[in-house]
Predicted model as a PDB file, atoms N, CA, C, CB and O in Angstrom, pLDDT in the B-factor column:
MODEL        1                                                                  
ATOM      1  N   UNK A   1      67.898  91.266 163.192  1.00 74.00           N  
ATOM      2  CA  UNK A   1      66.573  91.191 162.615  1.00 74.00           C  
ATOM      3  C   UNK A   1      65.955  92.582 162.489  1.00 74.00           C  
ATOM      4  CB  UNK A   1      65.680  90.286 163.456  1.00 74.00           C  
ATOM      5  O   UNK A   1      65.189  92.824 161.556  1.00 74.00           O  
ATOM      6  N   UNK A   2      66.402  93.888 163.789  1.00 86.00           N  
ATOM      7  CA  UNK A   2      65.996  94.978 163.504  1.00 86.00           C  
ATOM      8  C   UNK A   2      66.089  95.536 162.254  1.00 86.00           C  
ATOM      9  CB  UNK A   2      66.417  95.607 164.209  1.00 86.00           C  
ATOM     10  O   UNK A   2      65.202  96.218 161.742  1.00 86.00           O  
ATOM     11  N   UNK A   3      67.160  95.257 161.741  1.00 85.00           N  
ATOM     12  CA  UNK A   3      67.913  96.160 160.937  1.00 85.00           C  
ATOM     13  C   UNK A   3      67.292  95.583 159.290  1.00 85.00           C  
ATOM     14  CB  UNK A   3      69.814  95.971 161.297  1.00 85.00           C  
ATOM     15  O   UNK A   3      67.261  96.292 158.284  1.00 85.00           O  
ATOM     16  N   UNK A   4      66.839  94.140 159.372  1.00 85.00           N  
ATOM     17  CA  UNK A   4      66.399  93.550 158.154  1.00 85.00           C  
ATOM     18  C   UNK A   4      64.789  94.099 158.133  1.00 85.00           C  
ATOM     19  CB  UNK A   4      66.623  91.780 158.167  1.00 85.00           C  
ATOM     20  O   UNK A   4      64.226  94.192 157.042  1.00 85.00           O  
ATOM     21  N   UNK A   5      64.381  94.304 158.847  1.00 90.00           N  
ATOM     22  CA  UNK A   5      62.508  94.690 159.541  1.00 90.00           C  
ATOM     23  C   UNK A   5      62.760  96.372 158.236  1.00 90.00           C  
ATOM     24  CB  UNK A   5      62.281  95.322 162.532  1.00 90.00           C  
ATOM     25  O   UNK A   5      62.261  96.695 157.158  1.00 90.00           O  
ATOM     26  N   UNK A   6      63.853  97.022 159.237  1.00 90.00           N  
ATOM     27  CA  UNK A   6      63.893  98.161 158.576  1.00 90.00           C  
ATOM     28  C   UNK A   6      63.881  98.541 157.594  1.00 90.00           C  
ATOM     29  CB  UNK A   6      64.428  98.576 158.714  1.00 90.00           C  
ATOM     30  O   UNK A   6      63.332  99.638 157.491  1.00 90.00           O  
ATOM     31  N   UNK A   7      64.391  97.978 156.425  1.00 88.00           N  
ATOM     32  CA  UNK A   7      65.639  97.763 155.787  1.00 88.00           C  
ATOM     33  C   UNK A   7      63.747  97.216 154.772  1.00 88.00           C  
ATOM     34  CB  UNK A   7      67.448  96.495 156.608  1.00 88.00           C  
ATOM     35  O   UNK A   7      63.400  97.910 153.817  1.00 88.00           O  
ATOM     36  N   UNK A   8      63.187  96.452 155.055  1.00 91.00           N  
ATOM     37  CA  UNK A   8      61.814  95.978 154.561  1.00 91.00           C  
ATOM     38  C   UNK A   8      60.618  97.295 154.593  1.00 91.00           C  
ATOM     39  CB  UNK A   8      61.311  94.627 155.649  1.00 91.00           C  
ATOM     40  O   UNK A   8      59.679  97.508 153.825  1.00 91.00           O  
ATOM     41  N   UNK A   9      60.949  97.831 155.454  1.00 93.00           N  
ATOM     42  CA  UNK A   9      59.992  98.962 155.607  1.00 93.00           C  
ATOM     43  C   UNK A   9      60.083 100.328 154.662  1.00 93.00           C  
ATOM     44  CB  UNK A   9      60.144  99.386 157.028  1.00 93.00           C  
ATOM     45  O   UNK A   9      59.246 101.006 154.066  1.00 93.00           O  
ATOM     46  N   UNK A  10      61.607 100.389 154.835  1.00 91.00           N  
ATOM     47  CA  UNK A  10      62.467 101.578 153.721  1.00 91.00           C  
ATOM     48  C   UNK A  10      61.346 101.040 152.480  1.00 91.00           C  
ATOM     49  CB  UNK A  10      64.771 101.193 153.251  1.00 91.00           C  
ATOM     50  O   UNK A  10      60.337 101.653 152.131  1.00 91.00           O  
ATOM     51  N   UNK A  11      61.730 100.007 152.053  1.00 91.00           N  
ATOM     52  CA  UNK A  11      61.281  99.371 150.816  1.00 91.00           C  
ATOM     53  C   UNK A  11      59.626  99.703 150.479  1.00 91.00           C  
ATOM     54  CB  UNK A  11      61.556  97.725 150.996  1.00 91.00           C  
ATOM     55  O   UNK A  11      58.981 100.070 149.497  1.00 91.00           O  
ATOM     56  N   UNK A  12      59.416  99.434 151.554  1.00 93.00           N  
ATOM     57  CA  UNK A  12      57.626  99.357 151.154  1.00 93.00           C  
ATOM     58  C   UNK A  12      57.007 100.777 151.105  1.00 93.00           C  
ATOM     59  CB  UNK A  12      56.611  98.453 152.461  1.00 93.00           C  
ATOM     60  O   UNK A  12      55.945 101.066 150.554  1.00 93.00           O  
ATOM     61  N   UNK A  13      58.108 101.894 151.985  1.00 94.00           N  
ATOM     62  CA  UNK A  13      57.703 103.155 152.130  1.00 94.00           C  
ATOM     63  C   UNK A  13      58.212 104.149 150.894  1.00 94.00           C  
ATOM     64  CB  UNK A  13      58.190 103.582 153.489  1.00 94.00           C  
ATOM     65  O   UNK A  13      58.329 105.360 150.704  1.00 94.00           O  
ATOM     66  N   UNK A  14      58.480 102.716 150.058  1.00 94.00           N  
ATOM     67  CA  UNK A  14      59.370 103.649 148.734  1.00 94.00           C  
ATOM     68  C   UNK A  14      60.952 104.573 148.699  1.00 94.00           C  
ATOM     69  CB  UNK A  14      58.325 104.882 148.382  1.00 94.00           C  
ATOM     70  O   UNK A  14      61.261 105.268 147.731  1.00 94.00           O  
ATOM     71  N   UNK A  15      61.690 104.442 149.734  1.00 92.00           N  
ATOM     72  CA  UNK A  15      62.555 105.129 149.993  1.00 92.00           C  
ATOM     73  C   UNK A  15      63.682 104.744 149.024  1.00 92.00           C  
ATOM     74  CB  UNK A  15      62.767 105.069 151.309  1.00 92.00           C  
ATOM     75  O   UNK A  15      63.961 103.650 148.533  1.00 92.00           O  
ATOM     76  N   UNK A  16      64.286 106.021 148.879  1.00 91.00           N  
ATOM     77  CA  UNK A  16      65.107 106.157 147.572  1.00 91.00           C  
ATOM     78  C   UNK A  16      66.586 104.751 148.129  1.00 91.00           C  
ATOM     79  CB  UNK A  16      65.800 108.390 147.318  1.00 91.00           C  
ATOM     80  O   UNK A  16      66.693 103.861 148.973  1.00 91.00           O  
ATOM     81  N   UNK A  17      67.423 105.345 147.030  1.00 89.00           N  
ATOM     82  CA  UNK A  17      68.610 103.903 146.840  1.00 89.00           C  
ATOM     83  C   UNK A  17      69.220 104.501 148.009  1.00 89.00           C  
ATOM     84  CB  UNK A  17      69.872 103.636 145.173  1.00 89.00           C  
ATOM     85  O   UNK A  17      69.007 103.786 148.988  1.00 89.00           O  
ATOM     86  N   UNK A  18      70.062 105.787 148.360  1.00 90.00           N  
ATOM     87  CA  UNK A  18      70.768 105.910 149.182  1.00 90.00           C  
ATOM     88  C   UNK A  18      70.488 105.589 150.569  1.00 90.00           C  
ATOM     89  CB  UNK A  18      71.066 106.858 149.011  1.00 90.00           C  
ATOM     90  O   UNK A  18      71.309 105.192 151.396  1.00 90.00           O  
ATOM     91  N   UNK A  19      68.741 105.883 150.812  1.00 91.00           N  
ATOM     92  CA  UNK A  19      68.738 105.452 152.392  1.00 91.00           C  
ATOM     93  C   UNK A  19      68.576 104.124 152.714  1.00 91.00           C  
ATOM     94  CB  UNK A  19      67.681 106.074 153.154  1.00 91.00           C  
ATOM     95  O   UNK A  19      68.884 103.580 153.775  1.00 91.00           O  
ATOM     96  N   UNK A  20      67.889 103.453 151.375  1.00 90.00           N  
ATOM     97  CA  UNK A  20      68.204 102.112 151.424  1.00 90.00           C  
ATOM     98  C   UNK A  20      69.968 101.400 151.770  1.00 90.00           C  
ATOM     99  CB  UNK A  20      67.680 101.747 150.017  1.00 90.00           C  
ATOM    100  O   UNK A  20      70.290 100.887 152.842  1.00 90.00           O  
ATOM    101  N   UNK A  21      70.860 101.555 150.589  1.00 88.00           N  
ATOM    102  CA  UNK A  21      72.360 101.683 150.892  1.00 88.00           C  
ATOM    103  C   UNK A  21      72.729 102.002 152.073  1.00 88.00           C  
ATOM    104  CB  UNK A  21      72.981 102.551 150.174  1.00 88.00           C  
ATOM    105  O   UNK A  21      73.800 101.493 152.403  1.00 88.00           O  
ATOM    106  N   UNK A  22      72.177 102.736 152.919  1.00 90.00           N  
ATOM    107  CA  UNK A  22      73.208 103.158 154.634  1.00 90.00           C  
ATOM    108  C   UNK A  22      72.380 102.283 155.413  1.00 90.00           C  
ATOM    109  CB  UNK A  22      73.175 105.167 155.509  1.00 90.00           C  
ATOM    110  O   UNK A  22      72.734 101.953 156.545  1.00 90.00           O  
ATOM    111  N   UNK A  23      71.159 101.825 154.835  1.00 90.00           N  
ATOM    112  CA  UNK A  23      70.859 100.674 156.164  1.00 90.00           C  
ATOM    113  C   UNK A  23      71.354  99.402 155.967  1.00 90.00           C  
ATOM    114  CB  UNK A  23      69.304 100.360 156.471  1.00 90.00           C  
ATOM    115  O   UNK A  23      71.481  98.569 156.865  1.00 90.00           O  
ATOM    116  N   UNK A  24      71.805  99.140 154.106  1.00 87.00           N  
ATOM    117  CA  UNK A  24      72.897  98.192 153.811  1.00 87.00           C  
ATOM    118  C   UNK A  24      74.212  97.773 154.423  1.00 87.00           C  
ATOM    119  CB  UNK A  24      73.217  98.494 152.853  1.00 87.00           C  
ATOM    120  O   UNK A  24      74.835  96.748 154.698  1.00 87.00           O  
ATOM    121  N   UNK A  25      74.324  99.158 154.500  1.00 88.00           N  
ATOM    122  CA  UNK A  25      76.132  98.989 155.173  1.00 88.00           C  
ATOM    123  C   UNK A  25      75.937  98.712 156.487  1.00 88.00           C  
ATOM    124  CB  UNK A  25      77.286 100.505 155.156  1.00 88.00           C  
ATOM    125  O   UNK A  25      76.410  97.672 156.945  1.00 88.00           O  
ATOM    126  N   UNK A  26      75.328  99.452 157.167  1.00 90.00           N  
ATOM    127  CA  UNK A  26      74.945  99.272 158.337  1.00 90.00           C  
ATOM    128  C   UNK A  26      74.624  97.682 158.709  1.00 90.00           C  
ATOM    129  CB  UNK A  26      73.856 100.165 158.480  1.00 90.00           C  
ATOM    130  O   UNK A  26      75.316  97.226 159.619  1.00 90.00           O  
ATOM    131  N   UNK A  27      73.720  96.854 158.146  1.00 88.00           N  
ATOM    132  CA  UNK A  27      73.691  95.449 158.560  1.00 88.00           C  
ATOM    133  C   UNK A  27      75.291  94.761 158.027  1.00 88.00           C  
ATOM    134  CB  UNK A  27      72.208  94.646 157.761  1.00 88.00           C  
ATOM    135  O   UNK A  27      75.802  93.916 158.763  1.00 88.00           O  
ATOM    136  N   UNK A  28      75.816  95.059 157.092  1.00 86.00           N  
ATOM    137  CA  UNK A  28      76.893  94.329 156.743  1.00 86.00           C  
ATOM    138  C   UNK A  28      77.604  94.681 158.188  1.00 86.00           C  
ATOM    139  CB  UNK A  28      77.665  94.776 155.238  1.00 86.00           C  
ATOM    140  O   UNK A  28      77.658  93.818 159.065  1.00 86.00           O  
ATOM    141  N   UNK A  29      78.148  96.007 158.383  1.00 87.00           N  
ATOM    142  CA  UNK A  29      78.811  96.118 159.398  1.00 87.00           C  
ATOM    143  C   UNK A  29      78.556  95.374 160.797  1.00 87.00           C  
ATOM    144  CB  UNK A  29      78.795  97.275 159.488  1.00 87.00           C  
ATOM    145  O   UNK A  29      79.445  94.964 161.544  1.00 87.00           O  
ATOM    146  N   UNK A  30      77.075  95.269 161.023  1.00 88.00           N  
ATOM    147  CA  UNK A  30      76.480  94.742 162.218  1.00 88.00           C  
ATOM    148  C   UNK A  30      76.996  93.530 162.190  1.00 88.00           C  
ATOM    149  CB  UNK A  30      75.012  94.748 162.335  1.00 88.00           C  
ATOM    150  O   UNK A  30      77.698  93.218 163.152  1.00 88.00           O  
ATOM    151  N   UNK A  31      76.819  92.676 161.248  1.00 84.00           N  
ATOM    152  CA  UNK A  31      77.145  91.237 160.630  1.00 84.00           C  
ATOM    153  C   UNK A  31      78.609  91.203 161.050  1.00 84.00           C  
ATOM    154  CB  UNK A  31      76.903  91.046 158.831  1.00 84.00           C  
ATOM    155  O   UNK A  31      79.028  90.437 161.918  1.00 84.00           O  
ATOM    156  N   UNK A  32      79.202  91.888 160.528  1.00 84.00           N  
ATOM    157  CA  UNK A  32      80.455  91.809 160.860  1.00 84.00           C  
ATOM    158  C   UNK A  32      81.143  91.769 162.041  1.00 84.00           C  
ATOM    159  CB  UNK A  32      80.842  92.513 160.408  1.00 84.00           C  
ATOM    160  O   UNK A  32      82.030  90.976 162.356  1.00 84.00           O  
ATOM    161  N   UNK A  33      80.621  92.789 162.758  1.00 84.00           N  
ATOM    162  CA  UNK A  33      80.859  92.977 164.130  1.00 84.00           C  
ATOM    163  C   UNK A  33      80.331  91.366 164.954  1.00 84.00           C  
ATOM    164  CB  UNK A  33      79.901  94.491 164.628  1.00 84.00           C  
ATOM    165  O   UNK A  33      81.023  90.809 165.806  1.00 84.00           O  
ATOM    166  N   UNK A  34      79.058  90.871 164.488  1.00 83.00           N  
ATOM    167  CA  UNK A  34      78.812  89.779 165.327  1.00 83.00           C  
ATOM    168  C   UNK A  34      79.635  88.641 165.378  1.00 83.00           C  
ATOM    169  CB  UNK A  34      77.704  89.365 165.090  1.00 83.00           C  
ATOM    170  O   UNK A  34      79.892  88.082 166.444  1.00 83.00           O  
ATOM    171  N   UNK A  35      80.040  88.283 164.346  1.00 81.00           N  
ATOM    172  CA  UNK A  35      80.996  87.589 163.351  1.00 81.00           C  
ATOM    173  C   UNK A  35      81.997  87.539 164.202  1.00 81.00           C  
ATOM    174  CB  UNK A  35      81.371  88.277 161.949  1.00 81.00           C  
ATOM    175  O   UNK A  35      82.368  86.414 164.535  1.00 81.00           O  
ATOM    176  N   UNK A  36      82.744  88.810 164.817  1.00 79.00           N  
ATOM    177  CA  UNK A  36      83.695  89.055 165.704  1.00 79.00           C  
ATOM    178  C   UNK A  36      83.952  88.628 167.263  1.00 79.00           C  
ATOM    179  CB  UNK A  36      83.653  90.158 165.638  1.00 79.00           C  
ATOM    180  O   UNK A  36      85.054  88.406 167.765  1.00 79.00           O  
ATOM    181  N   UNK A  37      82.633  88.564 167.935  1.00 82.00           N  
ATOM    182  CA  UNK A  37      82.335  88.093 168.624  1.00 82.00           C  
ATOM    183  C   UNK A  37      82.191  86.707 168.805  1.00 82.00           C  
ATOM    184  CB  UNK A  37      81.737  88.601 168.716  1.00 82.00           C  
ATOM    185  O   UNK A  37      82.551  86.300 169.909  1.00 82.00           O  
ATOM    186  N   UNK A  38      81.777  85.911 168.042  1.00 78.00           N  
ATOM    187  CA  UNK A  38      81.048  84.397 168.192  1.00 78.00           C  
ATOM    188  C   UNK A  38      82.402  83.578 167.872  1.00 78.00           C  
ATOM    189  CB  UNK A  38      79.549  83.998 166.908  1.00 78.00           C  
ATOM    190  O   UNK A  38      83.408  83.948 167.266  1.00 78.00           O  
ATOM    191  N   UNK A  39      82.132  82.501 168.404  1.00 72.00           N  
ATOM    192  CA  UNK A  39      82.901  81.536 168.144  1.00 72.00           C  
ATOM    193  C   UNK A  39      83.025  80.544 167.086  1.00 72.00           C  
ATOM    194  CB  UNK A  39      82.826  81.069 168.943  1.00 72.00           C  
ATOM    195  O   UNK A  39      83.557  80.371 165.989  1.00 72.00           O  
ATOM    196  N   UNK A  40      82.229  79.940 168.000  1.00 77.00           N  
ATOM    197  CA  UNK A  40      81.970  78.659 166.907  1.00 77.00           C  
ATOM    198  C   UNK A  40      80.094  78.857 166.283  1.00 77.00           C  
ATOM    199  CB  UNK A  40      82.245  76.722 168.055  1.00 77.00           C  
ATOM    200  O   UNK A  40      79.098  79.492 166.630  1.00 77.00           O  
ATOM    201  N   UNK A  41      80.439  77.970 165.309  1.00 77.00           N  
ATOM    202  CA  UNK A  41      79.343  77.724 164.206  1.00 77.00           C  
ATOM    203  C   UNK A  41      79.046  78.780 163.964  1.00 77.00           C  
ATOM    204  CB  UNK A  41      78.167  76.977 164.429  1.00 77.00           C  
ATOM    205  O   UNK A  41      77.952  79.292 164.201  1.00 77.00           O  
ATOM    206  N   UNK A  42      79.997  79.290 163.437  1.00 78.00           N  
ATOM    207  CA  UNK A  42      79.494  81.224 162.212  1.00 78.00           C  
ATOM    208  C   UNK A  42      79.981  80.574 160.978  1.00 78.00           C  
ATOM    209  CB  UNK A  42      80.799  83.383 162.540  1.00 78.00           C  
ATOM    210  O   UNK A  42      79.685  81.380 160.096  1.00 78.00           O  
ATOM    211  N   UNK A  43      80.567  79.556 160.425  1.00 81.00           N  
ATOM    212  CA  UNK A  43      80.985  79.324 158.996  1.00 81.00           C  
ATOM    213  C   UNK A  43      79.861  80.119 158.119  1.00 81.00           C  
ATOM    214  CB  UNK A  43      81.049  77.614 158.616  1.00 81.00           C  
ATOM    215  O   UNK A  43      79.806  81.182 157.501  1.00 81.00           O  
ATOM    216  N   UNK A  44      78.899  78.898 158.436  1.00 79.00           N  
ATOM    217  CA  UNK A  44      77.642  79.470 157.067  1.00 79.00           C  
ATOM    218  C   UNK A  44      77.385  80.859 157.663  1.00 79.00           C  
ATOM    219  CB  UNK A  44      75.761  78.403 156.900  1.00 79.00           C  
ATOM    220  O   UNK A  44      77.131  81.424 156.599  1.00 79.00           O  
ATOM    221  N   UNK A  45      77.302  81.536 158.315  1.00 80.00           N  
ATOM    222  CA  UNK A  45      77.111  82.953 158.540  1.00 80.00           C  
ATOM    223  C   UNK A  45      78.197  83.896 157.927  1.00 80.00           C  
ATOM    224  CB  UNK A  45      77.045  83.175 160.000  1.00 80.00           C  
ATOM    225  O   UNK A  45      78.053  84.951 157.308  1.00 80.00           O  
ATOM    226  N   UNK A  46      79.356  83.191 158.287  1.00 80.00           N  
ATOM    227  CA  UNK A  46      80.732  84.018 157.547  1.00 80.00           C  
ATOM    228  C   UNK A  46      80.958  84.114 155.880  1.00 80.00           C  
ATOM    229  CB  UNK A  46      82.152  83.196 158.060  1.00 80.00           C  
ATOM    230  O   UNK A  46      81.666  84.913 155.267  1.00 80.00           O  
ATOM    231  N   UNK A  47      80.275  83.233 155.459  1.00 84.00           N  
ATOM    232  CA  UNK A  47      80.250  82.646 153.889  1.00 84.00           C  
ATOM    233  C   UNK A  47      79.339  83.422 153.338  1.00 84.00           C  
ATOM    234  CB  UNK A  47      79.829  81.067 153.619  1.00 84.00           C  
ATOM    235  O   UNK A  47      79.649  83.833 152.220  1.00 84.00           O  
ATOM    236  N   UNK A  48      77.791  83.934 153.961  1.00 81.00           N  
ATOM    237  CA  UNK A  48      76.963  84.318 153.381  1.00 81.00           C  
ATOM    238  C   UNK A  48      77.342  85.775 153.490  1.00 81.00           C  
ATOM    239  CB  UNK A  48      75.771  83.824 153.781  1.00 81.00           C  
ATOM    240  O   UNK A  48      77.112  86.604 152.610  1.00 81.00           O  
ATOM    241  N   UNK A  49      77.949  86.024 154.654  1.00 80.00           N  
ATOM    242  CA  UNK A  49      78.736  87.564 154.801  1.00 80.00           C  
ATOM    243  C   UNK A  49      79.374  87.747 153.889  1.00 80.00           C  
ATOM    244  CB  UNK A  49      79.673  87.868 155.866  1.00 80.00           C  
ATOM    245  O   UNK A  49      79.075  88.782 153.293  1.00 80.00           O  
ATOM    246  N   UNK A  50      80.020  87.288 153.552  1.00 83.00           N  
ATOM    247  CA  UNK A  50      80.985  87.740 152.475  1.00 83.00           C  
ATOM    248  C   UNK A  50      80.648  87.504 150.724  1.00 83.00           C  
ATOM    249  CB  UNK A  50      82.325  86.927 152.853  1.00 83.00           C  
ATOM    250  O   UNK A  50      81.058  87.988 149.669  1.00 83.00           O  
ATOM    251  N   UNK A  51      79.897  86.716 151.047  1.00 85.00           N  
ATOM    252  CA  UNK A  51      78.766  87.242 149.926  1.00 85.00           C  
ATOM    253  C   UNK A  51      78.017  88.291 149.221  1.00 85.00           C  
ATOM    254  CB  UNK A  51      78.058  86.950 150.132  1.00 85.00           C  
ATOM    255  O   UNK A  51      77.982  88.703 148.062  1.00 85.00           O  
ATOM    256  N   UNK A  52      77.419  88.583 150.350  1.00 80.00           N  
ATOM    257  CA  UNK A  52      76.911  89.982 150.436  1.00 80.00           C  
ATOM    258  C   UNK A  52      77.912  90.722 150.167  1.00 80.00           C  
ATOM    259  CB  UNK A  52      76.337  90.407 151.666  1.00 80.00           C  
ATOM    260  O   UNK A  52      77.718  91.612 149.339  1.00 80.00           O  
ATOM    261  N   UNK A  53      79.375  90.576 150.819  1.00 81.00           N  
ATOM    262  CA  UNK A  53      80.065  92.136 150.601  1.00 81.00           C  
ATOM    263  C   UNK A  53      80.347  92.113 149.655  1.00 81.00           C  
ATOM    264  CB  UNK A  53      81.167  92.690 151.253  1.00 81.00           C  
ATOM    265  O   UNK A  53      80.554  93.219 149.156  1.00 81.00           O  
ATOM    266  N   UNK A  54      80.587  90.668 148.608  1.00 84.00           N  
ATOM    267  CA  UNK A  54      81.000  90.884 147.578  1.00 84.00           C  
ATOM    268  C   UNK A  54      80.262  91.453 146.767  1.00 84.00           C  
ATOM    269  CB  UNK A  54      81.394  90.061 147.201  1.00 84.00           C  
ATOM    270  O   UNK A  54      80.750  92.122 145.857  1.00 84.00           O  
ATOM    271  N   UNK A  55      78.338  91.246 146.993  1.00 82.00           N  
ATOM    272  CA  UNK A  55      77.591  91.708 145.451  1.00 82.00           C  
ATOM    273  C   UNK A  55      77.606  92.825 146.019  1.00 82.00           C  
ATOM    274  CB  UNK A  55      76.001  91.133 144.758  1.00 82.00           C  
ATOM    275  O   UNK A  55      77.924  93.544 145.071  1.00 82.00           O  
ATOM    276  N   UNK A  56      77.459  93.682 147.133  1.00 79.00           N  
ATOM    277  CA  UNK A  56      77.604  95.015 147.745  1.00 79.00           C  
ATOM    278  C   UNK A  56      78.756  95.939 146.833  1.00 79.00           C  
ATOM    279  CB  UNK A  56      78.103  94.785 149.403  1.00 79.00           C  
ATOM    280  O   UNK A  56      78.517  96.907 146.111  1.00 79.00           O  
ATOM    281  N   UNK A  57      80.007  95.328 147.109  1.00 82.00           N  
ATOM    282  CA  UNK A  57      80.914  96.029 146.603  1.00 82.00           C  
ATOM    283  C   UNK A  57      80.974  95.658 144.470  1.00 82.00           C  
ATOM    284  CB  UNK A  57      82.378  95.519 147.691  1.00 82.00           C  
ATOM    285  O   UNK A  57      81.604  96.170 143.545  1.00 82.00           O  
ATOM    286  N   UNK A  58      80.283  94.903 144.539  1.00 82.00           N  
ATOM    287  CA  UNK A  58      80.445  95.106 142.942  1.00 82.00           C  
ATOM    288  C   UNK A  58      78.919  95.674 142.352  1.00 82.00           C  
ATOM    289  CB  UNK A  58      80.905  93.439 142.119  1.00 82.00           C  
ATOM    290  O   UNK A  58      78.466  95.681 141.208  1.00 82.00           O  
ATOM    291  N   UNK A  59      78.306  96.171 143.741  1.00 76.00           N  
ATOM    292  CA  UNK A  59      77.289  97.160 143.092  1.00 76.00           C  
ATOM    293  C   UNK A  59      75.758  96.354 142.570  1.00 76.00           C  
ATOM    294  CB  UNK A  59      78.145  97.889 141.647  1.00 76.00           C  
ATOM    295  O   UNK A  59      74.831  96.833 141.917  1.00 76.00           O  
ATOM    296  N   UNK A  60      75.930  94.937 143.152  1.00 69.00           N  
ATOM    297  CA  UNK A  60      74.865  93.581 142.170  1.00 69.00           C  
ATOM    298  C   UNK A  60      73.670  94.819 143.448  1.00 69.00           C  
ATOM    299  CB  UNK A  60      75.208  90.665 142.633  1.00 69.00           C  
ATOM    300  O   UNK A  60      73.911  95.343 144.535  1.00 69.00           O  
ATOM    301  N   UNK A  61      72.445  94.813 142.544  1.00 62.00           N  
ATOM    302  CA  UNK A  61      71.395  94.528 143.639  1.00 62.00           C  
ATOM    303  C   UNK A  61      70.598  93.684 143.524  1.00 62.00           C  
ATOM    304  CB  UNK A  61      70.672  95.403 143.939  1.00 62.00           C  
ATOM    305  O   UNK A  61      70.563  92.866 142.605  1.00 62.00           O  
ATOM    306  N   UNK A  62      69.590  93.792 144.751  1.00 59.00           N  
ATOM    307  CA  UNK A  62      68.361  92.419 144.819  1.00 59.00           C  
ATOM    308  C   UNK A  62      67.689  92.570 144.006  1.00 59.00           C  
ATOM    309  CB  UNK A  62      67.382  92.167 145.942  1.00 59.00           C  
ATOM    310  O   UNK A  62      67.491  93.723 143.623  1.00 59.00           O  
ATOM    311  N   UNK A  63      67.162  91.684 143.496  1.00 51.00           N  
ATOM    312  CA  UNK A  63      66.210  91.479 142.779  1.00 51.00           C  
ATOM    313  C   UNK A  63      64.824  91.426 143.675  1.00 51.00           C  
ATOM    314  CB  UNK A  63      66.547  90.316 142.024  1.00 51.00           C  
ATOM    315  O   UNK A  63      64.857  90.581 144.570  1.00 51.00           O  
ATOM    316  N   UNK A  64      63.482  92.283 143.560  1.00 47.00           N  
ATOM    317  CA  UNK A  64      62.542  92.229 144.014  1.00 47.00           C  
ATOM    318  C   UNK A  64      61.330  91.468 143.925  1.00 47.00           C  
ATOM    319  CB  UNK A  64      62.460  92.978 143.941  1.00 47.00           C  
ATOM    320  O   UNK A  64      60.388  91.718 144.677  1.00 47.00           O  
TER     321      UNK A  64                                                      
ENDMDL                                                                          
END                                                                             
């Protein structure tokens, strides 16, 4: 949730694409890492992960 707070704040403080992008990767990675850890009931967490990496890696962004 830190990292989404942040990641909201970048935004509102106007901060350009790139520092936005490294707090991107940064939650994907976090995501990932948790992902690694947990056991059970991550499906819908694993699905929406890889979601993300996909519009990540084909460059989609959010719509505001």
């Amino acid at each position: 949730m830190h990292r989404l707070e942040r990641i909201e704040a970048l935004e509102r403080e106007g901060a350009g694409p790139k520092q936005l992008l490294a707090e991107v990767r940064e939650l994907l990675r976090e995501g990932e890492a948790w992902l690694e850890t947990e056991r059970d009931g991550t499906e819908l967490a694993a699905n929406a992960l890889g979601r993300c990496r996909l519009a990540h890696d084909a460059g989609v962004a959010p719509v505001a």
